[in-house]
N, C-alpha and C positions, 0 to 999 in steps of 0.2 A: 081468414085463418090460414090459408095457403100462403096469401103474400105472407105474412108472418112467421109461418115455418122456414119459408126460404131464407129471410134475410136471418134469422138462428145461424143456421147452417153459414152462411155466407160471413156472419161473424165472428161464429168457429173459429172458421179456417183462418180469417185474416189473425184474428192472435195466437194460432197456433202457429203460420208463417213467422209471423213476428217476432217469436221467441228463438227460431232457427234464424236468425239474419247475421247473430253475434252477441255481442256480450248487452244483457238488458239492465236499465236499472228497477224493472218492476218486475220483481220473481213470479208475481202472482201470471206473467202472460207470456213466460217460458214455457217449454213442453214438459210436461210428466211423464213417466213410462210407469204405470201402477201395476202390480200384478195381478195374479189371477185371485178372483174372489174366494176361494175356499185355499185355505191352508193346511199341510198333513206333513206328519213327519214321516219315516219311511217305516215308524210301527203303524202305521196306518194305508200309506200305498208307499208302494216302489216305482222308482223309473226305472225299466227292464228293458236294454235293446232287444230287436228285435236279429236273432240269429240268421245270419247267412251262409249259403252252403259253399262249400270249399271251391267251383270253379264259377263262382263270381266276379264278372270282369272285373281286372284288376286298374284300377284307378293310380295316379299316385297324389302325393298329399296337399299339393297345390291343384290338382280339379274339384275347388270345392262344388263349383254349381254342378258336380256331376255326384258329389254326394248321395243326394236325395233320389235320384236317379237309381243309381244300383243298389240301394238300400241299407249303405255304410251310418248313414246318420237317422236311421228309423228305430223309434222306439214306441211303448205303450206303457200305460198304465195298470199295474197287479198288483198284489193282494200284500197287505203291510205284513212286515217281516219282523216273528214274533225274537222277543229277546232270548237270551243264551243265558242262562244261569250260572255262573264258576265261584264254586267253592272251595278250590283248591287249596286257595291263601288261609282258611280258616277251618282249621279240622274239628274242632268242636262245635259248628253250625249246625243246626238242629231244622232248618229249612222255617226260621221265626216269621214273622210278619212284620213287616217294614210299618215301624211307631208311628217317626216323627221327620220331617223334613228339616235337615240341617241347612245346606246351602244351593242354590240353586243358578248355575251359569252358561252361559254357552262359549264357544270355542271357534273360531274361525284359525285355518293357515294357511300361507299362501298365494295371496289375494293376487299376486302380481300383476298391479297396474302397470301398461305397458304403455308407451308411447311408442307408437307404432312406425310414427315417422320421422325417426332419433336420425338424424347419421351418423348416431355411433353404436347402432344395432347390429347386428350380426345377424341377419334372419337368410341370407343366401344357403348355406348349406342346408338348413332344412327345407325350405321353398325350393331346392334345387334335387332334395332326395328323389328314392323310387319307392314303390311299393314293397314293400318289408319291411322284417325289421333293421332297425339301424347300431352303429357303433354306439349310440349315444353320445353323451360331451356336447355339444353346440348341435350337432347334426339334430338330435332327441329334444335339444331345448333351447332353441335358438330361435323358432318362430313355429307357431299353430295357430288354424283359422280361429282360434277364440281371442286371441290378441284385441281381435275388434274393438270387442264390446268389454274389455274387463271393471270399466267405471261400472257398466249397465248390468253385471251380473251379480258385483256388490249391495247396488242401489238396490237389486230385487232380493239378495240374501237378509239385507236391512230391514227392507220391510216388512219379512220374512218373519224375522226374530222381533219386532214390536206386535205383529200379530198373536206370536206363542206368547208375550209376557201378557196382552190381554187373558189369556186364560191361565197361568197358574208366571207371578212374578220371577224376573231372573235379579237376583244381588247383583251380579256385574256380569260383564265379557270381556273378552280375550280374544288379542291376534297373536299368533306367535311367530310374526314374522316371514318374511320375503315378501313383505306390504309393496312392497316395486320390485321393480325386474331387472335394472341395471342403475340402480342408487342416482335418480338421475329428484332432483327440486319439484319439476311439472309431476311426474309420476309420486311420491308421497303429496304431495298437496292434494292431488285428485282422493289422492285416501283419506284422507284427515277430512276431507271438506266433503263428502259422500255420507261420510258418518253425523257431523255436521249439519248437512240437510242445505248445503250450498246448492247457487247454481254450478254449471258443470259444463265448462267447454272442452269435452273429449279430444281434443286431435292438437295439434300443434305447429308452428313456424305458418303455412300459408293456408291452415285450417282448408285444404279442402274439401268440398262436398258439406262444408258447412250447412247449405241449403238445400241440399238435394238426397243425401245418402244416410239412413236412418241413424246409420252410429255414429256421425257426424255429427248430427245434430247438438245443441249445446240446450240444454233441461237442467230441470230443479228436483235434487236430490230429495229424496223423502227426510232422509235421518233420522238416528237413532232417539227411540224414546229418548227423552230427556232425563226420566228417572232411572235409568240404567248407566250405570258407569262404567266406563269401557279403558281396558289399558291394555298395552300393546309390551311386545319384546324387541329383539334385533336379532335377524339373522343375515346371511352372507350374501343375497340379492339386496339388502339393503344399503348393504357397503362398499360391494366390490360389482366390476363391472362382469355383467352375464354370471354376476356369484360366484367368481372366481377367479380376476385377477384383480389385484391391487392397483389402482388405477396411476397410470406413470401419465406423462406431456404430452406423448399423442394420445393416449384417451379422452384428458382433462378439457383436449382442446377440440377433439371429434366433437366432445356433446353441445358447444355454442357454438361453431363453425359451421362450416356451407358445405361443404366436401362430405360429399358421404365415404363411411372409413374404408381402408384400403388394406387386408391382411391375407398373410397366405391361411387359408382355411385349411391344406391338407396338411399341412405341417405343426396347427395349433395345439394337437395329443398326440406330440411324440416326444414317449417321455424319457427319449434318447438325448433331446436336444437339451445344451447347458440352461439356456432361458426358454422361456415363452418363445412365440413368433408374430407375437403381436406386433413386433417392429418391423416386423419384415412385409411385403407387400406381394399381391400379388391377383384380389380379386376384391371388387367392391361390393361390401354385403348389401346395399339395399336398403329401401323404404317400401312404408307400404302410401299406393294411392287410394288417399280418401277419396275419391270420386269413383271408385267402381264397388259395387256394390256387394263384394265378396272378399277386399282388401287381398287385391293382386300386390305383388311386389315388384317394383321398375328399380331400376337404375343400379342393377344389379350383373355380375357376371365378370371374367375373366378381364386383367385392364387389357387384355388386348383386343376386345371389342370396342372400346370407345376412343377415339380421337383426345376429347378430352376430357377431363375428371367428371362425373356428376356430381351437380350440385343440388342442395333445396337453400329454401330459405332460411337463413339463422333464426332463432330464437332463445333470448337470455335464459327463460324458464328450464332450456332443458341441460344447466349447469348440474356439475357433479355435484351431488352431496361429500362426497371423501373430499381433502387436500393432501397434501404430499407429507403432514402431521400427525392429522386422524382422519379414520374412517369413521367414526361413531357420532364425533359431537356436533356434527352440523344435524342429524337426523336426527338424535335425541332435544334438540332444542326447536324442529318445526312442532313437534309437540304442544309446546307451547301457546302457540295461535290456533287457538280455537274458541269455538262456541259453548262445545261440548263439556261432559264433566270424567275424571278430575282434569283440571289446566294440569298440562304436562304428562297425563295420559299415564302417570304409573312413575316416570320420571322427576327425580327432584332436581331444586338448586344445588343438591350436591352432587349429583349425577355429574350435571353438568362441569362444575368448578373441577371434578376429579376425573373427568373423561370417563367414568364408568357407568357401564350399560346396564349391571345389577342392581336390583331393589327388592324386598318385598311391601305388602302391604297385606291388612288386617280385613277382609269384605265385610264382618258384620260385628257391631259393637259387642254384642250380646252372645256372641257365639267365639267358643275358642279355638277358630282355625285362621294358619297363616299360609301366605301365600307367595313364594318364595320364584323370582323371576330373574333366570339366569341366561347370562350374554353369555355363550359359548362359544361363540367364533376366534376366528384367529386372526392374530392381529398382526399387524405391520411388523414383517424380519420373524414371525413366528410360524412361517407354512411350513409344507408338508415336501419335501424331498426336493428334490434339483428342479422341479417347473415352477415353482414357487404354487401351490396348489391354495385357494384360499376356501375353496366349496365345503369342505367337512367341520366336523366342532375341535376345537384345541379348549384346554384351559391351564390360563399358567398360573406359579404359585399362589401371586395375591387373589387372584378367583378362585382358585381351594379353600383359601385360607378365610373367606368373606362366607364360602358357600357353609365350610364345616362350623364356622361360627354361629352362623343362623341357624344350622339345621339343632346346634347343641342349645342355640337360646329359646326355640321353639320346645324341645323336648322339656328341657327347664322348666319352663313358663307352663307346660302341658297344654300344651296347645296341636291340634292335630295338622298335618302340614302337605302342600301340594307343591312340587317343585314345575314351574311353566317353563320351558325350552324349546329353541326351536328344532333342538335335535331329541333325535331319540336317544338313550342310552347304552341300551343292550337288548333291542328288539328281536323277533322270531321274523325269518325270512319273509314270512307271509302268514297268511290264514290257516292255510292248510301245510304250509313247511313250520312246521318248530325249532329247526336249526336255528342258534344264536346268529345274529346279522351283527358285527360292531363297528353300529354307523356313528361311534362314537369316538373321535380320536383322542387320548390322551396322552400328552410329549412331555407329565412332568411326574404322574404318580408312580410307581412303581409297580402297587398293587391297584387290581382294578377298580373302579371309581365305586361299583357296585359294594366291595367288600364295607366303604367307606357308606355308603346309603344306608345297608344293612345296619350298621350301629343304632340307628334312630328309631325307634320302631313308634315313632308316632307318626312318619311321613304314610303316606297313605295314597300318595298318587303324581306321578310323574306325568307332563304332558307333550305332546312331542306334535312339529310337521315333521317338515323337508322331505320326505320319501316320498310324498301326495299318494298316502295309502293310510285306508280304514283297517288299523290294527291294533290288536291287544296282547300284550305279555305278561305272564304272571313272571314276577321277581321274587319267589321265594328266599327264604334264607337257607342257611346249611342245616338239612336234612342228617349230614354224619356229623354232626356236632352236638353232643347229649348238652352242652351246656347253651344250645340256643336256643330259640324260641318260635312258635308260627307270627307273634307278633312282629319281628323284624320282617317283614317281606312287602309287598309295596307291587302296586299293579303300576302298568304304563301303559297307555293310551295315546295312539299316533291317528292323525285328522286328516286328511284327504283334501288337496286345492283345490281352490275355482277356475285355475287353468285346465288343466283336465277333467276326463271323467275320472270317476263321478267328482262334478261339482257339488259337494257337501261340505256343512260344516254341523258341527256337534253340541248337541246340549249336557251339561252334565249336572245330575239330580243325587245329592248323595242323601242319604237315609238311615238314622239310626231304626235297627230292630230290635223289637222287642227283647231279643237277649243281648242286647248293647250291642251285638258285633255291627260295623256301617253295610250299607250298600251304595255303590256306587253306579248311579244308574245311567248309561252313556247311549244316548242318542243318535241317530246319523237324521239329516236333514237336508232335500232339494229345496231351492228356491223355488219359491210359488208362481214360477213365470206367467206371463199373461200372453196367451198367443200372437204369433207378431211381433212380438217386441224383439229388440237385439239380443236381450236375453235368454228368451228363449230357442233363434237363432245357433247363441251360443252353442245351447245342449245338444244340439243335433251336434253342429260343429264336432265337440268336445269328445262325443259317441265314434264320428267319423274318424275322427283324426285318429284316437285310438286304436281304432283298427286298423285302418293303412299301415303306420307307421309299426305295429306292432304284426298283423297279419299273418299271424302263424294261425293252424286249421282252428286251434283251442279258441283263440283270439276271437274271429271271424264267429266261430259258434255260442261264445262265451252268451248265455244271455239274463244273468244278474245283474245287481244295482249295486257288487261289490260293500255295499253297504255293511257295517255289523252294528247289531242292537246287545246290550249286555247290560248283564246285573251281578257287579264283581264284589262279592263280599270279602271283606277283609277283617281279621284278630286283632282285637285289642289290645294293650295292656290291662290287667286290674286296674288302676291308679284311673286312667281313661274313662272305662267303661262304668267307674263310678259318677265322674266329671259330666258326663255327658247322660246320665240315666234320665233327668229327666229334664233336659233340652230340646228345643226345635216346635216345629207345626204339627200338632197332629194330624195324621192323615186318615183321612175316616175314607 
């Protein structure tokens, strides 16, 4: 019985070796990275750093193995965090009982799969930061220890969300973009093919640490239930390079080339300068090596450190998605290869033929809500003042003119409507600031995009990343206007990345109540990490990072899951509230 146990074991390991060598053609003797057995969302437990006191030695953001050490990446487990009721949007709410289950989805933003080891990445200024906080711009988002693992922390958010559809089903899900980090072929394909349930060889050009360093390793993604459909948007890491330049010849040519890139970083936001400084040279940003086991970054630093250029290995894969034509239609058509359902992911044949990134689509046959998925980015000769800015939302007339049609065919048709973007519209600075933030640019309305929202009063919910913050705003309508209504008003909801903390992504439960008004019931969700794994690695990471880089006394003491759980009810119209009386799942 002993000889037998052993050679078990001993054949373990040989096919778990096996599937770290490189590329296999039997999935089944690849590595897995499974998560943790028990699944909860954060109404159930929170991830809660754990606070540190203000003269805790100060680290900076590249001593990650010193993280855990001073207790920047320490957190626990506490008590799920009950929802927030707001009834603002619906003044005749009588506080009903939620009937019947209209629709049920979740929401991921953010994902940014990164190829870590681009030489056309920019990761020196922040690998090269101090302790505090930062300017932001490239310095705030240009490289963090979670870079690692961003395949491994998807792979476990995936199997995350096939877990919850076991106990109560989702109709579909949603990315809403910045699915990669600098619009680069390798990075969306790892996304597409994660969901997919591919094998997965993380790293790229000379794969190192292939065989030796956990996030190296090359594993078989779980993937997405099958019976859940999944569709995606496009935001400005998809397109542009670092999410915000329009990628000209020396980018195009940084991403399959050997040279790692060469730009002045301190002159990149100043927005004195007639152009960018992208052309201009003056420090090599750097890769990270897969052979050390906390993804240090080399070949990096002032060019007058090195004799001669650093180089790595080329690799085809890590071609631009943009051309010097479009930004969009190379990424709206890897879509189309997949496993997954629907082919094309939300996008059609006519997406494609018309270069546009907008679509809706209908989730449930039987149910009358649409769902309306707007490319708000800005496009080529369309930025934002003299640096050519491409990171905020623009939308120019034909995108008005597509978005107000739908929202007027929805209202027609009576059908209740959710607008998917990757930006927010007219959010509140934060949770606890209600100052309007407008992280919305518009270069062509006059009047604001809102006043145009407001017309519709069957849209019912806006969704937003980009900010990598769990927040909510109520969009009411005008309150001095006798002749308007509470039904015109419309909640917004913004989703939090897997690059950062908190890595969460969101379910959304909407519900008719017994006096017809909906609830819309929003979720925050950690992945179900399994200890050990790169994923869960990540989270310390993600905790860490946050505070170095942020490290103000708040910061450092902060010790919430940032998380928000809500139950936003919203007014109908009559006409609606008839439509919908006796649709959905009962909910007993």
């Amino acid at each position: 019985m002993k000889f037998l146990k052993i050679n078990v074991v001993l054949l373990f390991v040989i096919v778990l070796l096996s599937g770290c060598s490189g590329s296999s053609d039997n999935p089944a003797q690849v590595l897995e990275w499974p998560i943790a057995k028990d699944v909860y969302t954060t109404a159930q437990q929170q991830i809660l750093p754990i606070g540190l006191a203000a003269d805790t030695p100060q680290i900076n953001p590249k001593d990650v193995s010193l993280y855990a050490q001073f207790g920047y990446s320490s957190w626990h487990v506490g008590a799920g965090l009950p929802y927030v009721k707001r009834t603002e949007l619906a003044p005749g709410y009588t506080n009903a009982n939620n009937a019947a289950r209209l629709l049920s989805f979740f929401c991921m933003s953010d994902l940014h799969m990164t190829d870590k080891e681009s030489p056309a990445s920019a990761l020196y200024p922040a690998w090269n930061a101090l302790f505090g906080p930062t300017s932001g711009g490239l310095t705030g988002g240009a490289w963090t220890p979670t870079f690692i693992a961003t395949t491994h922390v998807l792979d476990a958010a995936i199997q995350t969300v096939n877990a919850l559809h076991e106990r109560t089903p989702f109709d579909f899900g949603i990315s809403l973009g910045d699915n990669v980090s600098k619009t680069q072929y390798n990075e969306l394909r790892w996304m597409i093919d994660v969901f997919d349930g591919k094998v997965i060889t993380p790293s790229s050009g000379a794969n190192l640490g292939a065989n030796t360093i956990d996030y190296q390793k090359q594993y078989k993604a779980a993937g997405l239930n099958r019976a859940i459909p999944w569709y995606t948007a496009i935001a400005n890491h998809d397109q542009f390079w670092m999410g915000v330049l329009y990628e000209n010849t020396k980018l195009l040519n940084a991403h399959i080339g050997t040279e790692i890139l060469n730009i002045n970083m301190y002159s990149i936001y100043q927005a004195t300068l007639p152009t960018w400084s992208i052309d201009q040279t003056g420090y090599y940003m750097g890769v990270v090596d897969g052979e050390t086991p906390y993804g240090n970054v080399i070949k990096s630093g002032p060019v007058a450190n090195f004799s001669t250029p650093p180089t790595v290995i080329a690799d085809a894969n890590r071609r631009s998605l943009a051309t010097s034509t479009s930004s969009s239609l190379n990424y709206m058509s890897e879509f189309f290869t997949t496993t997954s359902n629907p082919v094309g992911h939300g996008f059609t044949r006519a997406n494609l033929d018309n270069d546009f990134a907008s679509y809706t689509f209908e989730p449930k046959s039987d149910m009358p809500i649409k769902v309306i998925v707007l490319d708000a980015t800005c496009k080529k000769n369309d930025a934002i003042g003299r640096m050519q800015y491409y990171g905020t939302a623009c939308l120019d007339q034909p995108r008005i003119d597509w978005l107000t049609g739908e929202l007027q065919k929805g209202q027609d048709e009576d059908k209740l409507m959710i607008i998917a973007s990757h930006y927010p519209i007219r959010p509140q600075a934060s949770l606890t600031d209600t100052t309007p933030t407008y992280a919305f640019y518009d270069k062509t309305l006059e009047n604001p995009l809102l006043v145009t929202l407001h017309s519709y009063p069957n849209l019912i919910l806006w969704i937003a990343g980009h900010r990598h913050q769990n927040i909510v705003t109520a969009q009411p309508n005008n309150p001095l206007d006798p002749n308007d209504k509470p039904e015109r008003s419309f909640w917004e909801v913004e989703t939090a990345s897997f690059k950062d903390f908190p890595q969460q992504f969101r379910t959304f439960d909407i519900r008719r109540n017994s006096d017809n008004t909906i609830s819309i019931i929003a979720t925050n969700v950690d992945p179900a990490v399994a200890e050990g794994s790169p994923a869960a690695k990540s989270r310390g990471y993600a905790i860490g990072a946050a505070r170095i880089f942020g490290a103000t006394p708040a910061i450092l003491a902060d010790t919430t899951s940032r998380a928000y759980n809500v139950e936003l009810v919203k007014q109908l119209t009559p006409e609606m509230q008839a439509k919908i009386a006796n649709l959905g799942t009962p909910i007993r």
